[in-house]
C-alpha positions as CSV (number, residue, x, y, z in Angstrom):
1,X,2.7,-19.8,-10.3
2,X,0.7,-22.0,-8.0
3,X,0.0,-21.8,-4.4
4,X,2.5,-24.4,-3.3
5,X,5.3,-22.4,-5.1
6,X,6.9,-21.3,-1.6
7,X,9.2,-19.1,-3.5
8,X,10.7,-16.4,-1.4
9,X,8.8,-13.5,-2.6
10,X,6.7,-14.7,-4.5
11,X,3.3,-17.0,-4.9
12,X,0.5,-17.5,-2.7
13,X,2.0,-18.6,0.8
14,X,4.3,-15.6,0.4
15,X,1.3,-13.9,0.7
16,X,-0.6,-15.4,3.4
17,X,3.0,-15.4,5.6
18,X,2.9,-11.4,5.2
19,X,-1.3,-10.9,5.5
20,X,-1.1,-8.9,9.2
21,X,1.3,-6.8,7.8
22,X,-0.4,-6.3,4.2
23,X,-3.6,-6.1,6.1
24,X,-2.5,-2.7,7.7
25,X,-0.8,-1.1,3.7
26,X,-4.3,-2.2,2.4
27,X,-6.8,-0.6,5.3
28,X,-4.3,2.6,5.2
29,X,-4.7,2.7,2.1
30,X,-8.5,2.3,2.1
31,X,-9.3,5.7,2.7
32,X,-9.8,8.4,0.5
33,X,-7.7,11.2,2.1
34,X,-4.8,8.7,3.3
35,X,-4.7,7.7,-0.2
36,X,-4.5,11.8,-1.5
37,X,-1.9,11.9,1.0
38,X,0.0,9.4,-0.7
39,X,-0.7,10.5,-4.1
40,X,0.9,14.0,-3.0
41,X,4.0,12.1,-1.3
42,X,4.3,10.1,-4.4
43,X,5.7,13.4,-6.3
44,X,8.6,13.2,-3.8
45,X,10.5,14.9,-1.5
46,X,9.5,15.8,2.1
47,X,6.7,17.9,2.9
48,X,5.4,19.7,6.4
49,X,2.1,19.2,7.5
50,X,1.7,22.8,6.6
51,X,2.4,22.1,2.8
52,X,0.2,19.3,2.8
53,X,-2.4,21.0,4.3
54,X,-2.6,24.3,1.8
55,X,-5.5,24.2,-0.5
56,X,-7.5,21.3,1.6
57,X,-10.0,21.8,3.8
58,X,-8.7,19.1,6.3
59,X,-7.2,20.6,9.8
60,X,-3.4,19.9,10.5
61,X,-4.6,18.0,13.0
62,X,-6.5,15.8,10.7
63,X,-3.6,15.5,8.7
64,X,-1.3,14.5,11.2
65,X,-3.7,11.8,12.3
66,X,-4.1,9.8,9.0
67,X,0.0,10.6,8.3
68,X,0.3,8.6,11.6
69,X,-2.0,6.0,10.4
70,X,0.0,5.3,7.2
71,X,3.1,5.6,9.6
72,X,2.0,2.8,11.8
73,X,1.4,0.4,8.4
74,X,4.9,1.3,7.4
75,X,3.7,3.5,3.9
76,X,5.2,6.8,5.0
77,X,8.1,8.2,7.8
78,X,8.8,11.2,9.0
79,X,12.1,12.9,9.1
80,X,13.0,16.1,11.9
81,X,14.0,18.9,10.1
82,X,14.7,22.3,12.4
83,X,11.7,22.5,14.7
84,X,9.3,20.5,12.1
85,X,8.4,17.5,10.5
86,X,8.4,16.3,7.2
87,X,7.1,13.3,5.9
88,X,7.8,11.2,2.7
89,X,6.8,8.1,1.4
90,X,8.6,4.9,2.6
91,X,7.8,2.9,-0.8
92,X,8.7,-0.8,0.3
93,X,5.6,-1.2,1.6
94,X,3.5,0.2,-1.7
95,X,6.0,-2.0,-3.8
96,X,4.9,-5.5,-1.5
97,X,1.7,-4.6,-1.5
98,X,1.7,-4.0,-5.7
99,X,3.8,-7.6,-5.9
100,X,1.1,-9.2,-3.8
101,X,-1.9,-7.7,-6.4
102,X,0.3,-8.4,-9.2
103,X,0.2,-12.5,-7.5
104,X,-3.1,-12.4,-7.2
105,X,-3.7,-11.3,-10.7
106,X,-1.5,-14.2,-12.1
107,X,-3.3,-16.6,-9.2
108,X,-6.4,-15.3,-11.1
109,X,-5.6,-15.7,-14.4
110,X,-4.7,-19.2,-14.0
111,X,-8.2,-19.7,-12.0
112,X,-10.5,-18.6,-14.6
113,X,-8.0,-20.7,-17.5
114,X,-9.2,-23.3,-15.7
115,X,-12.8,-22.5,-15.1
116,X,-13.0,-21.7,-19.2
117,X,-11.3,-24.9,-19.9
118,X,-13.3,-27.1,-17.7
119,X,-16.8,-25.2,-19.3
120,X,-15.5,-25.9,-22.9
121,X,-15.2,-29.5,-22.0
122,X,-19.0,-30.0,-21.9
């Protein structure tokens, strides 16, 4: 696939059209507790802040801070249930953001075909 593909979806300017909004699923995911967070939300369901804060030592506070972060970039949502929240992951962000690595990766691929081919040439 080359970078003047245009498919919907797919290729390069694909990509750069969605960057602001990729920008914010890749700096979410970029740290180390947001990314436990997810790992934990990945098993499923809905989870308080007081599940997801047994056996950590990170305040609910904390918590509720980097759950807003990964909110904002679209990764997670919260749902009202009773008096509480719960939160579970949103995956269409995580699924564009491992298309857009997955484009990259083929983008790559083809890159260093043609650096290899162009060194064998000599």
């Amino acid at each position: 696939m080359s970078a003047s593909s245009g498919k919907a979806g797919g290729g390069l300017s694909a990509i750069v059209q969605a960057s602001d909004t990729l920008a914010h699923v890749f700096a979410a995911l970029g740290d180390p507790t947001r990314l436990k967070l997810v790992a934990v939300l990945c098993a499923g369901g809905a989870f308080s802040i007081a599940q997801l804060t047994a056996n950590t030592d990170i305040s609910r506070q904390g918590v509720t801070k980097h759950l807003q972060v990964l909110a904002d970039a679209g990764i997670v949502r919260d749902v009202k249930l009773g008096r509480e929240r719960h939160w579970q992951l949103d995956p269409a962000q995580i699924d564009e953001a491992r298309r857009t690595l997955e484009v990259i990766g083929r983008e790559w691929d083809v890159a260093l075909g043609k650096l290899k081919a162009f060194a064998e040439s000599f």
